[in-house]
Each structure stands twice: as C-alpha cells, then as structure tokens.
N, C-alpha and C positions, 0 to 999 in steps of 0.2 A: 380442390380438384383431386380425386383420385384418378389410380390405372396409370401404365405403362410411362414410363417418359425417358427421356436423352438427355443429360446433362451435363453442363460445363461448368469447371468454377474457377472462377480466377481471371484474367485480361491476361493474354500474353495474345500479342501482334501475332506472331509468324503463325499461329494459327485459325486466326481470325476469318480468310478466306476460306478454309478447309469446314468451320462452325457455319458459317455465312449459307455454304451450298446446303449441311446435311440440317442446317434450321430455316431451311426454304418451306415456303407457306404456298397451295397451291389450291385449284379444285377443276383443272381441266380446260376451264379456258386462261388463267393467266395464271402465273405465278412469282412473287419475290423473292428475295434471296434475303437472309435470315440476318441483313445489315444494322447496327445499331444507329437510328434514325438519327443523332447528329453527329453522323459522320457521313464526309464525304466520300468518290471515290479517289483514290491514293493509290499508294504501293500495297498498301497493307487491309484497307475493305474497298469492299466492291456493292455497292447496290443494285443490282439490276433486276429491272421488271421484263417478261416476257409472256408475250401473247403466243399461243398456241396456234403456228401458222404465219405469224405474221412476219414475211419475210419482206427485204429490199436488196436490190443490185447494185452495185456497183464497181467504178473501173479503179483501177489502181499502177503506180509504175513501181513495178519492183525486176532488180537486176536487170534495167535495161530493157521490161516486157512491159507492155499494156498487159495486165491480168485481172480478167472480171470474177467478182465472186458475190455471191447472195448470201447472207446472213440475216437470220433471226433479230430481229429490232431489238434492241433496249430501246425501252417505252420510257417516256417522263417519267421520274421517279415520285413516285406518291408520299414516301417515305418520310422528307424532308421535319424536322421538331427538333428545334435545337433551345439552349436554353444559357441562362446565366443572371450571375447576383447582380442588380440594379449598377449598369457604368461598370461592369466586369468584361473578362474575355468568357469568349464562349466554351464552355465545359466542356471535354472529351476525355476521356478514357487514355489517348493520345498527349494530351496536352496535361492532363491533371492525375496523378498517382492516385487511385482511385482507391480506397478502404476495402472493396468487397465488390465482386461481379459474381452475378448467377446468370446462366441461362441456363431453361429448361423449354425443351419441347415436349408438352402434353400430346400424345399421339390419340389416347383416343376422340379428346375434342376439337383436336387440329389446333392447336396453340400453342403460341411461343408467346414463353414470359422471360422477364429478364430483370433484374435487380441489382444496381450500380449506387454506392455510396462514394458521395466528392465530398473531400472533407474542407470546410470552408473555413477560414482561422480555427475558433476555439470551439465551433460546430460544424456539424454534416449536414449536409443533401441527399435524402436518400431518393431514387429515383427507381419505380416499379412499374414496368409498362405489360400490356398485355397484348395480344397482336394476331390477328386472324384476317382470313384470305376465303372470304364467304361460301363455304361447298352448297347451301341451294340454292341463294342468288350469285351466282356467277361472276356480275357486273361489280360486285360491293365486297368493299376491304375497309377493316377497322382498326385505330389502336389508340387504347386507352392507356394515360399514362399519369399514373398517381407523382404528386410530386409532396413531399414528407417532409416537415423544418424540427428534429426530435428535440433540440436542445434550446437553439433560441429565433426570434422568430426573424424567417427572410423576408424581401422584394425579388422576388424574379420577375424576368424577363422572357419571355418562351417567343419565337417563331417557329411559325410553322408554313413548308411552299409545297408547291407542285412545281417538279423543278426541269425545264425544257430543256436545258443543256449540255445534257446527256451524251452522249456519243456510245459506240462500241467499242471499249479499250482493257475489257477483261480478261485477255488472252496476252501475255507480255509477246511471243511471237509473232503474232497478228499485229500489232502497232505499229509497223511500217506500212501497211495498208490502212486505206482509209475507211473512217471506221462512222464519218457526219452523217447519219442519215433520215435524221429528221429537219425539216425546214419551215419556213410561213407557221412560227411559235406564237401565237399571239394571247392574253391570258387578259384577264377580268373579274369582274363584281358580277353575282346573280342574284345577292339578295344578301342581308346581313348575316354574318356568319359564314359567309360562303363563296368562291372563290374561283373560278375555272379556266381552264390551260386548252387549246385546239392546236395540231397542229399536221404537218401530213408526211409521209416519206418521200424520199426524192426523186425514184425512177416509178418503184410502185405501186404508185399515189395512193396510200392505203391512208386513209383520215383518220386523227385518232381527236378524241373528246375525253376528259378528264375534268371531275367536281369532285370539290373538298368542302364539307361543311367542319366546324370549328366549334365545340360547344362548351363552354367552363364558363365559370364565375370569376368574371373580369373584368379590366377595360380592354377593349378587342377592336384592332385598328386595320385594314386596307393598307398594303401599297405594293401595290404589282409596279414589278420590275421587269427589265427588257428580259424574256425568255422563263419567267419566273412568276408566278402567279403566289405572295406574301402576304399571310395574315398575325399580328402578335398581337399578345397580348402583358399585360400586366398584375402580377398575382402576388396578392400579399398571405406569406405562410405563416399563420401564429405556431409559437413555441407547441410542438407534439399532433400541429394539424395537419390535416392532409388538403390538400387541393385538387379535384379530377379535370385532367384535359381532355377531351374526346377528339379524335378527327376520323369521319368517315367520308370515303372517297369513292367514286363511280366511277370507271372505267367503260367505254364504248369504242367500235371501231366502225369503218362501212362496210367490215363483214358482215356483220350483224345483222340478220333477219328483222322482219317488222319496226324500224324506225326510219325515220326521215331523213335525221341527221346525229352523228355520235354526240356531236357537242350538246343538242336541245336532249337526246336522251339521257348523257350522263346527268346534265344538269336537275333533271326528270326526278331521276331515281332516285339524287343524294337529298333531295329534297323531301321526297318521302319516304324515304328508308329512318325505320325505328330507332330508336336508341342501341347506345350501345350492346344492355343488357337485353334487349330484345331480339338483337343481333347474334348474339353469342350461343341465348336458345336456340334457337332455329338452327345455327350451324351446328350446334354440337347434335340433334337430333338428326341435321340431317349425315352427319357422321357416322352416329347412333346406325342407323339402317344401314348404311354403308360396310360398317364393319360384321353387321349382321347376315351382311349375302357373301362377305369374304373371309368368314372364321376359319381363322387357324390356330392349333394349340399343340406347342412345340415346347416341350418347358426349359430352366438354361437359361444358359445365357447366348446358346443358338436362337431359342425363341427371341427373345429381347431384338437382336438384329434382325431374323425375318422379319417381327413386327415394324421397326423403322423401314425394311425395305419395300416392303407389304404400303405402308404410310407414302412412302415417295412413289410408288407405281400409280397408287390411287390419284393422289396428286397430282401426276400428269396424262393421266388417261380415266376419268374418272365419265360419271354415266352421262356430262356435262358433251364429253367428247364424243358420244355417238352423234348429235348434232354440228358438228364442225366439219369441216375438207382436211383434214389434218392427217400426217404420216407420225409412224413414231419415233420422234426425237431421239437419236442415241445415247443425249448427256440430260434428257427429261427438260424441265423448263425452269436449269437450276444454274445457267449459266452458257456461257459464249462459244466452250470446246467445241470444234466439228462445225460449229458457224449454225447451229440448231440443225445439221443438214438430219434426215431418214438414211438410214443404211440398210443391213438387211437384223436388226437388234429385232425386228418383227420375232423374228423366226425363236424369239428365247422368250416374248413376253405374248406372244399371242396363243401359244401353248395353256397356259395359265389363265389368258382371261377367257378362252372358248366356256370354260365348264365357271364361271363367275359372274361375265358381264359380256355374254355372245353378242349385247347389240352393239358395244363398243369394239367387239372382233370385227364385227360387220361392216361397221362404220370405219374403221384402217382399211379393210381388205377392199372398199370403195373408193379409197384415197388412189391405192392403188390401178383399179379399174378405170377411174376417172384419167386417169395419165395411158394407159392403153394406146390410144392413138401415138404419141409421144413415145412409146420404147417399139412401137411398129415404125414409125418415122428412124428409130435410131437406127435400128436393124437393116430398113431402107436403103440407110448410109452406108451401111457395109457389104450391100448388095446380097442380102440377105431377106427369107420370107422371116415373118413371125415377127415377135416382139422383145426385143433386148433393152430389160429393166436396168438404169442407171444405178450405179457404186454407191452415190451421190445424190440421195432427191431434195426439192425444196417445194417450192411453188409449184411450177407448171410442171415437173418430167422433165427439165432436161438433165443432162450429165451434169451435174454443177461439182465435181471432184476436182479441185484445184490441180492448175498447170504444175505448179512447183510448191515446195514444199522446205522450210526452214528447218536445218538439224541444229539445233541450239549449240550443241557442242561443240560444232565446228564454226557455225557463223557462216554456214554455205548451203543457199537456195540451190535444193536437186531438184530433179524432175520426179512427177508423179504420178506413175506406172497406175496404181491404183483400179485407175477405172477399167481395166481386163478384168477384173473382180466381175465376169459375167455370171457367177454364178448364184448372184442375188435373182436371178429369175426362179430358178431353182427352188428358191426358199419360198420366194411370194405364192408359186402352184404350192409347195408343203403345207401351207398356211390355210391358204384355199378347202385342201384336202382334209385336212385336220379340225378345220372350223365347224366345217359341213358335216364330217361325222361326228362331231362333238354336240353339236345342234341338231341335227338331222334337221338343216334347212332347206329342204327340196328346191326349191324356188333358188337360194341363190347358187345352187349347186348347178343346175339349169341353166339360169342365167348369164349375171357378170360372171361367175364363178368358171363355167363351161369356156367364155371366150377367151379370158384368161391363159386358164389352162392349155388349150387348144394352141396360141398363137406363140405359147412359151415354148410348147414342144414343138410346134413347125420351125421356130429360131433353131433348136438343137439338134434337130435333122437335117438343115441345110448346111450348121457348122460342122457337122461330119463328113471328114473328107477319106474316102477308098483310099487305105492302103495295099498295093496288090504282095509286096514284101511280105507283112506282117497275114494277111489276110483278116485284117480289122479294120473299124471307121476307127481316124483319131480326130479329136478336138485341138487345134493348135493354138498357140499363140495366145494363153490366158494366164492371167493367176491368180491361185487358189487363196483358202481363205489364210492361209502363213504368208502374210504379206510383206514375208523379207524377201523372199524369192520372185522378183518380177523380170527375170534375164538370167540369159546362161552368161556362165563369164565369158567376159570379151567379147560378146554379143553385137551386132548393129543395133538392132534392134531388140524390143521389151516384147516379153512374153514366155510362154513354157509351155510345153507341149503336154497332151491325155494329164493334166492334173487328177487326181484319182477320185479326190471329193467331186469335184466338176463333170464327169466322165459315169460315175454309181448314180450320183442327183440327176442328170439327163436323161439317165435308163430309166429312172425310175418315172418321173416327170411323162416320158415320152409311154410307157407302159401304165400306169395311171390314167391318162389322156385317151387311150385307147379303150379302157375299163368303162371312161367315162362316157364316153360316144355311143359305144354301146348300150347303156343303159339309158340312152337320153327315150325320151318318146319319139316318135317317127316325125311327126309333124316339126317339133324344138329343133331334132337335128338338119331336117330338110332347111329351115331358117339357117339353123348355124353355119352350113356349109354354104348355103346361098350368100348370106351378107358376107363373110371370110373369103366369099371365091375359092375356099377349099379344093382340091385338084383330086379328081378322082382316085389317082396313085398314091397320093399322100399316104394314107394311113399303113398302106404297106410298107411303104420305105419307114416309116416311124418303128412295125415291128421290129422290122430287121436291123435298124442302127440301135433298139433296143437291147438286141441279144447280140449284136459284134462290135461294140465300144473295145477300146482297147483301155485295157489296165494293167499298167505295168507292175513288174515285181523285180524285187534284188534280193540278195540273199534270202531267199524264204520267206521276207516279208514284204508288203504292201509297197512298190515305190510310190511317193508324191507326186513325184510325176518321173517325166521318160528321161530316163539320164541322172535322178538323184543318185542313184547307187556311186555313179560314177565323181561325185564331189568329194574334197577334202575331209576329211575330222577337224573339227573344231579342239584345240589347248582349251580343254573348257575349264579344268582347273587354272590353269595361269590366269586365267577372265577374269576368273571366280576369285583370287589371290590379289589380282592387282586394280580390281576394281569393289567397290560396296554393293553397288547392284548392276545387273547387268542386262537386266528386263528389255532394257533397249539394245540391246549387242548390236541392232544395225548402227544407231547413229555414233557409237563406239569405234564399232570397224570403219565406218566411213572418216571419224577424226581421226583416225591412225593411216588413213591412205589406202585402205583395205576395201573390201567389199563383201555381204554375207554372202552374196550370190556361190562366193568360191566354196560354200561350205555346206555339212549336214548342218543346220543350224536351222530351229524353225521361231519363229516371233511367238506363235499359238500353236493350238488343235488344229490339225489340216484334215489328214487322212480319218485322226481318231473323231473327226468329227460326224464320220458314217457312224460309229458305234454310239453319239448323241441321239442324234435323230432318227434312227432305227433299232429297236428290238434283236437281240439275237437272231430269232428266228428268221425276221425279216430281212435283215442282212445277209446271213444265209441264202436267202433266195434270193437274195436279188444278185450276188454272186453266181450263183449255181444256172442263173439265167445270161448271165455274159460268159458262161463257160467256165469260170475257174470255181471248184469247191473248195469254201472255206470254211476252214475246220479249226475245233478250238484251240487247235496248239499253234495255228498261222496266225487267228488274231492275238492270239496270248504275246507271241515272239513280235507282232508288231505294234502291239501298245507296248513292252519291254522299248524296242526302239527308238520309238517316238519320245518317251516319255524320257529317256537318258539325254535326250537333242534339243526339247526347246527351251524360252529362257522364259516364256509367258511374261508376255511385251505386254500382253490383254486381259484386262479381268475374265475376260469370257476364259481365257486357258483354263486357268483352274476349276473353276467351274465343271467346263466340259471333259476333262479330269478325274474328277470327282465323280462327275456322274457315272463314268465308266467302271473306275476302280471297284466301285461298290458291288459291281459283278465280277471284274476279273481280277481284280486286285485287293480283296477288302482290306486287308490291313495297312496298306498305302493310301486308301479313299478319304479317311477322314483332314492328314494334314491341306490334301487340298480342299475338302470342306471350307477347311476350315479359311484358306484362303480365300474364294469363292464369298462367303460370310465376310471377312476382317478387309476386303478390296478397298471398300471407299472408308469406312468408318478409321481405319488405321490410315489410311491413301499410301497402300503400299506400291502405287507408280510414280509415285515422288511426286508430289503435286500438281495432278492432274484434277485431281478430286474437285479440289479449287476453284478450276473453270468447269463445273457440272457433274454430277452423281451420272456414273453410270448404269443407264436402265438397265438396260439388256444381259448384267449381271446380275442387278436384283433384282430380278422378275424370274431370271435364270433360279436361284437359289431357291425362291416360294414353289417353283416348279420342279428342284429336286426333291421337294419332300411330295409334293403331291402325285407327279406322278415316277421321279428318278425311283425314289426306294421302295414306291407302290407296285411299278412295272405294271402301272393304270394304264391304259390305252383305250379310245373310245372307239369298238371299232364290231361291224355288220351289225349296228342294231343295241349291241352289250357293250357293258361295261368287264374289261379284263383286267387281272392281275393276275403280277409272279411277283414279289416283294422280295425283296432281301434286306436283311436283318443285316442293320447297323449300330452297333453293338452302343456308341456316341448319345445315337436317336432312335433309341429301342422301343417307344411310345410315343405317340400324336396321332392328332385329328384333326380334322379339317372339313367345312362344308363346300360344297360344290350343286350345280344348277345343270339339269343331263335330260334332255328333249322334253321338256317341258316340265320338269321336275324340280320343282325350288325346295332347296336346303337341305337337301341330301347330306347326312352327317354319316362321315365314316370315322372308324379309329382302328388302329394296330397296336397292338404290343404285344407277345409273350409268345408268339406265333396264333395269334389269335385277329381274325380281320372281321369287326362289328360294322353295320351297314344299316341305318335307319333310314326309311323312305317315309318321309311327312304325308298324311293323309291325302289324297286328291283323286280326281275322275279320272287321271292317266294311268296307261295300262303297266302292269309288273317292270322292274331293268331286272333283266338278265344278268344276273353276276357270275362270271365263266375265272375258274382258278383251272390249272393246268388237270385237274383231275374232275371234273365236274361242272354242271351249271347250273345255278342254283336261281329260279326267280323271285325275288323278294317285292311284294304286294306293296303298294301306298299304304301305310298308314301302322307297315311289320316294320319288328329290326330283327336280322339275321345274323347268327353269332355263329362265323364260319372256322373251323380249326383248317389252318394252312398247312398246303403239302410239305414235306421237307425238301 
C-alpha cells in the first residue's frame, strides 16, 4: 500500500485512548474507534462503535437530582478476536511485553493496519491485522488478521464474539451516570461460520442486528454466551507459516430504509458479502472517488494533518450521510465527549462541504428543518414568536444541554448555564445562507431554507427589548460563544446582557431574512406568510431592530457584552506561573473558590468571532448599519484585546485566531495555525482528544485554506477573492464543486491564482478579485496575477 499515512510505534498505555480515536475507521453511517481487538474496555482502551444518530435516554441521580440525558449508543462491539497458545492465558499487549507494535492508518484506502509481536519462550507470534469500516457498503466492516509462527511451529487458539455487554463508560466524568442502555441481547447461529447478536435500546427502542461471519482454516466451533454471540477456532502455525483469519460483520438498525428487520438484514448481507479482498477493492475505489471530489494539495507537514483531518470529516459525514436524519456530531463518530450531542460545529464544517458535497450540506441543514417545529415550541416556552434552536441537539429538538455539569478538579457538580447559547440560531440561518449561495439551490433557498430563516428572525425581534435610556433594542439574558461568562458576579440569576456576537448575528439574520422575502416569488411568499401566520407589521419591526441592536464598546474597543469593561484583570502571568495549562481557567478559578465571571477572561473567540464569519467588508457594513463605523484601527485595537484575555479552552479558539490574524495580524497567524493543525493530533486540551476528535476544528482548518487565506466567498452568482499571502502556505490547491460545476481546480502561489473549469454545458463562473472580473469558460484555465 502506498500514499499518506499516521503512524504509531511502540505500545505505550497512556496513549492508547488518544491512537484509538485519531485510528477510528468510519464512512458515515457507523464508525469504530481504532481499539486493538483483544482488548477490552479498561482504563486504558476503549472500543466503541457508533451509529450516526443513534441516540437513547436516559435518567440518572446525581447530587441529589434526577437528571435525564440522551447519548449516542455504543453499539455491540463487532471488534471482539482474541487469541492465545493451546491451555495459555490470553495475549495482550497489557498483559504480555510485546517485542514490536506498529500501527498505521492508510488514509487513502481508509485502513488501519497494525503489527504486534508476543514473544513466546524461545519464539514469537507475530500478529498483522488489517481493518476497514466499508465507505460503499455502509452496513459492512472487515478485519483480517494474519497470524505468523517465524521460528517454531504453534497451536493457537483465536475467539472471536460480537459482544452485547457494552455499556456507555468512555468518559471518566460521565461514570456516575448511567450509562446501560442496551437490553433484550439475545445472540445465535445463522448458518456455519456465522453468528448473530439482536438487541434494542431502552427508552428509544432503536433495534439493532449484528452478523459475523468467521472464515480461516480450522476447527471452528459455536458457543453463544449470555450477552455474547462466540465463535473459536483452532489453528495449527507451521514454523515461517502464516494462517489468515477473516471476520466480516453486518451491522443494521430500524432506522434503516427498505428492510423488514435489522436482525434478518444484517444476517442478509454478511451472508453475501464478498471476501475479504473483494471487500477492500471496492472500499478502496470507493475512497478512490471520494478523495477525488475532495482534493486538496497543501505540502508539509501542514498538509499531512489536513489530510488526517480531511480523513475524519469524510468519515463522519461522508456522501453515506445525505441519506440519514442526522446533525453534525461535535466529537464526529469517534467517541462519547458531548454525549454525540450537535452543537452549532455546523457553522465550521458546513462552510467547507457547501463547494464538496452540497447534498450532504443539504441533508444537515434538513436535520435541522425537520426539528423546526421543536425550537418554535422552545421559543413558545419563553413566550416568544419564532424558533429558538437548542445549545444541545440529539434526536428530536429538544434542549438536551445538561442540568449540571462536573469540574473534575474540584469534584463539584455546577449548574449549566450553557443553554443561553441562543445564538446557535444565528449560525443555523448562516448555514442556510451560505449553502444556498454556494449551490445556488433555488428550491431549497425558497423552501425549508425560507422557513428557517424567517422563524429565526421573528425569535430575534421579539427578544429585543426598547431601551428608552439608551435609545436601542437590547437582547438580554444570554451567553455568548466564551462560555465562561454565563452571569455577572453576584448575580441571581445567569445570563448577560447585548452580548455583541449575539446582537451583529441577529442584525444580520434579521436583514438577510428581509433580502430574502423579497426575492421570494409572489405566490412562495403568499404561502410563506399564510402557514407562519406572519403579522403584517412583522417585517418592519425586523428592519428596525436590524439597524438599533445595541453594541456596546469600552475603551475604544468592541465590549462582549454590557458591563465587560467594567470586570476585573485577570494575574494572567501568576495562572501562567503556577499552573501548566491553563486552557480551562474556569474549572481552576472555581477550585480555588473563585469565579471567571469576576474577570476579562475569555474560554474562546467571542466577539472576534464576527471577523470569522464575515469579510472585512462585510463586517464593515454591517457595523455601519447598527450605527457605529468600524474602522481598521477599532478592529486592530480589539483583536489586540481579545487576543491578550483568552486562554482558548476550545480548539475552535485558535483556529478562529488564525483565521483572523492572517489579515490583521500576519506575523502572529501562523502560531495559531499551527495550533488549530496540532489540537487533536498532539491533544493539546489534555485529554480530551480521547473521548472524540474534534470536528468542528478539523473541518475549521480544510476551510482555512480554502477559503481563510483565499478570501473565497461564494457570493451574487461568482466566485470572489482577496488572498493573503502566508508566507508558512505560500502554495496549494484544492478542488471544489460551484453551481453545478464539478472539479474546479484552483491553485495559488507566487501571487499568482490558476483556476481550471472542467469541460461541461454550464455557463462561464465569474471570477471577481478586488480589481476585475474575469469569466473563465468550462473547459479554460485562467492564470490570474493578484492585486497587491
């Protein structure tokens, strides 16, 4: 196997969990976590399967509360192949000082190989397994495992189960909740060779079905245990021979379109699904195409991590997922953190798959739509019009943001403010806006897309309240995306008033919304305002809370919200001095008796998170539209600000960092780069990484180069850039998919921007750079010299 790969060498424990998540095998509907199959889960690995969606409830007592929480299932473990010499103990890596560990992940054929030598008396065991997670049948996962006698010859003994015993226990904070929630395991024979496990969730009643076929040269025996579907065998290794094991396994749920029953499907498929090597074709092809509508060419050792991170976005949102109900996972489908909850990680990855795989934007921004009713209902609750999208989504819509929340440090359940986080609405219209002009999908821009939009911005004109003092609407009682700030000190109650990302994303939302109504057809909108019940006044009061949001400021620059100015300084050297990291300063100040609330101190990007998601320009106006002109020496002095105050609690901090710096700061842009890049693969949030790969950074990062340092934007129709030149990533290329346009190859280097439009019957893209607009034909490449 050639092309890209990840690799580890060596067995050392304490990293095991850390290998486990970034060697997770996926293709959209399920995915495993990159456990060496005879081991169990411990302190030190963790095997967990997870279906994309497949959530269950449940109640739990902690400090004295009943507290319900829904989490992402670990599914039976397919995993299960353990092994050992004739009347021996069982081999592990754990238990037996092992001569030599490799693991590598081959990224472009989506496999994980691994190679472990036990050294047995006066000879070895070499063990080579190979391990794939099927990207075009969905349903099917294989792992072949060579077993090796080089010196003299063995008797092993191999098991192999499907193992129902499972629970949800990958998060050490989470273990005082209960975590059972699979039940009625029942498991059986389908035919020789083959093996199957049924069983269902507790409140959810989600059925799952699971078949293992078992294929080598052996004696090969049955015996299902309580919870445990068991097949072994017996295999005699001559001195320098190899022995092959096969186990391919079929996973099904009753999500699942077109079957009867999970259990008769999986048993179906494992039945007639190919060989191993006929297995491996097909996924590696269908990777093959995969990576061919998502090229990217970054060289480095930047590249190298794009590509891994490019690998895990695929993996959990892959073209598999345009047919699912599914949100996007914030820790992907690589582990337990966040409980598999959606947050608003959209808003960093759906950027990125607009111009790649719009049917899979489509297919989230529907997940979304479909829960509609559900954040009209929340909104409801607050006596409020419109639709307030949960902190927190799972399943159906609701708030699923936990009541309390454990600070490890301390050993003490706080309460969790969190869910003021209204500004995930915000993000979802962003998504909306940027999908549709990335695609120019008429239809669902009309559509789901119109209602959407529409019911977000009636939420954010009802939450503004007349001040006659100030002579502005504020938004009170929220908080933003620095989620150390959830109360002012001393506070009764949680919340903060005109947070200023919360307060520019509603103007904007609300004046978008208005862009869009107008442009609907006469008859769409006639609909729209009939089923919404629309109130005739409506759209007026939307301009106008559009253009008198209040947004506060303190000394010269941007406040967070109303009253930052007025908080503490942070001893950020003495933090910095008496502690190693300090990324979490809340759960810090709270062990010491403290609280951030008292202080400038932010977790992430709050405010600088307008200069993310907008344009210069556009920022600019949208300022200049609430009244206050912003000029480059007020945002300079408040990315200066910010950027001296937070302690980037979030991979997304650097990140959004980075993206900024490279315009106002370049020669500080690349260390957060480089942060941004090294988040999970280093797990520089102290092991986090563990319990799940953060998406929403890597997806964030594929889309600093596409469109951060392109200043690409998809917007009236064209494609625009303003680039800036980073001195790090002064060349790459990248293909992209633009209103019906497949495989658009662009590259930059030298201040030179090359743009090949693949032959087709669609008309010219308009390529617009700050001094021109140039349209480049299907089937030209235009070799543009960039402005200075």
């Amino acid at each position: 196997m050639t092309g890209p790969t990840w690799e580890y060498d060596g067995y050392r424990p304490a990293e095991e969990r850390l290998r486990e998540s970034l060697c997770t095998l996926g293709n959209g509907y399920f995915a495993t976590r990159g456990a060496l199959p005879e081991c169990t889960a411990d302190d030190v690995h963790y095997p967990g399967t997870y279906a994309a969606g497949g959530y269950n409830r449940l109640t739990s007592e902690v400090a004295g509360r009943r507290v319900e929480n829904e989490d992402n299932v670990n599914l039976p473990n397919w995993l299960p192949l353990r092994f050992r010499t004739a009347g021996g103990d069982w081999l592990t890596p754990d238990t037996t000082a092992v001569t030599e560990h490799h693991q590598i992940l081959h990224l472009d054929p989506g496999l994980l190989e691994r190679r472990t030598r036990y050294p047995l008396g006066d000879g070895t065991l070499l063990v080579r397994q190979l391990r794939l997670v099927h990207l075009d049948d969905p349903h099917l996962a294989a792992l072949r495992t060579e077993f090796t006698a080089p010196d003299h010859p063995v008797d092993l003994e191999v098991e192999a189960a499907l193992d129902g015993t499972v629970t949800n226990s990958g998060v050490a904070r989470y273990r005082d909740l209960d975590g059972r929630h699979l039940i009625h395991v029942h498991t059986g024979t389908a035919a020789p060779g083959t093996v199957w496990l049924r069983c269902r969730t507790r409140t959810s009643d989600l059925s799952l079905g699971l078949a293992a076929r078992l294929t080598a040269e052996g004696t090969l025996t049955h015996a299902n245990e309580t919870h445990r579907a068991v097949q072994r065998l017996r295999l005699h290794l001559p001195p320098g021979g190899t022995v092959t094991v096969d186990k391919t396994v079929a996973l099904h749920t009753s999500r699942d379109p077109a079957i009867s029953d999970p259990l008769r499907a999986a048993v179906d498929r494992v039945r007639a699904a190919p060989g191993f090597d006929e297995l491996l074709r097909t996924h590696h092809a269908a990777w093959e195409q995969l990576w061919r509508r998502t090229a990217l060419e970054v060289p480095g050792e930047a590249g190298s991590i794009l590509r891994l991170h490019l690998f895990h976005v695929l993996q959990t949102l892959s073209p598999h997922t345009a047919d699912l109900d599914v949100g996007v996972p914030a820790r992907g489908l690589h582990g337990e953190a966040y409980r598999g909850h959606v947050f608003w990680d959209e808003l960093f990855v759906l950027p990125y798959l607009n111009l790649h795989l719009p049917e899979v934007s489509r297919a989230l921004l529907r997940y979304r739509h479909r829960r509609l009713d559900a954040a009209c209902h929340a909104a409801h609750g607050m006596g409020r019009r419109g639709a307030l999208y949960p902190w927190q989504s799972g399943s159906d819509g609701r708030e699923e943001t936990q009541q309390l929340h454990l600070n490890p440090r301390s050993g003490r359940w706080l309460p969790d403010h969190t869910r003021l986080q209204h500004h995930v609405g915000s993000a979802v219209a962003y998504n909306v806006w940027e999908y549709c002009e990335a695609t120019g999908d008429t239809e669902f821009r009309h559509g789901e897309g119109a209602e959407m939009l529409l019911q977000i911005a009636r939420f954010w004109a009802d939450s503004a309240v007349w001040d006659d003092h100030l002579g502005r609407y504020r938004i009170r009682g929220v908080v933003g995306p620095d989620e150390y700030h959830d109360a002012y000190p001393g506070a009764a109650l949680p919340g903060l008033d005109d947070n200023a990302y919360t307060n520019v994303t509603a103007a904007w939302v609300l004046s978008r919304t208005l862009e869009l109504m107008d442009s609907l057809p006469e008859p769409r909108r006639r609909e729209l305002t009939e089923h919404t019940g629309l109130a005739e006044d409506e759209p007026a009061r939307w301009e106008e809370v559009s253009r008198k949001l209040h947004i506060p400021f303190h000394d010269g620059v941007i406040s967070q919200f109303d009253g930052y100015g007025d908080l503490a300084e942070l001893n950020w050297k003495g933090y910095r001095e008496r502690y190693d990291d300090i990324r979490r300063l809340d759960r810090i100040l709270e062990a010491e008796g403290d609280t951030v609330n008292r202080y400038k101190a932010s977790k992430q990007a709050d405010v600088l998170m307008l200069g993310y998601l907008f344009s210069p320009y556009e920022l600019r106006r949208l300022f200049e539209q609430l009244g206050h002109p912003l000029d480059e020496h007020t945002w300079s002095a408040t990315v200066d600000h910010y950027l001296h105050r937070t302690s980037h609690g979030s991979t997304l901090s650097g990140l959004v960092h980075g993206w900024i710096l490279t315009r106002a700061r370049r020669a500080d842009a690349w260390a957060f780069v480089q942060e941004a890049l090294r988040g999970d693969i280093a797990d520089l949030q102290g092991g986090t990484t563990g319990e799940g790969i953060h998406l929403g950074a890597m997806a964030g990062t594929l889309d600093l180069v596409q469109r951060g340092l392109t200043g690409l934007e998809a917007r009236g129709g064209g494609l625009c850039f303003d680039p800036v030149p980073l001195p790090e990533l002064s060349s790459y290329g990248f293909s992209l998919r633009y209103h019906g346009h497949w495989g658009v190859h662009l590259r930059l280097r030298s201040g030179l921007l090359e743009i090949a439009v693949p032959d087709s019957d669609q008309p010219p893209i308009d390529v617009r750079l700050r001094d021109r607009v140039v349209p480049v034909r299907p089937g030209e490449t235009a070799r543009l010299v960039l402005p200075d």
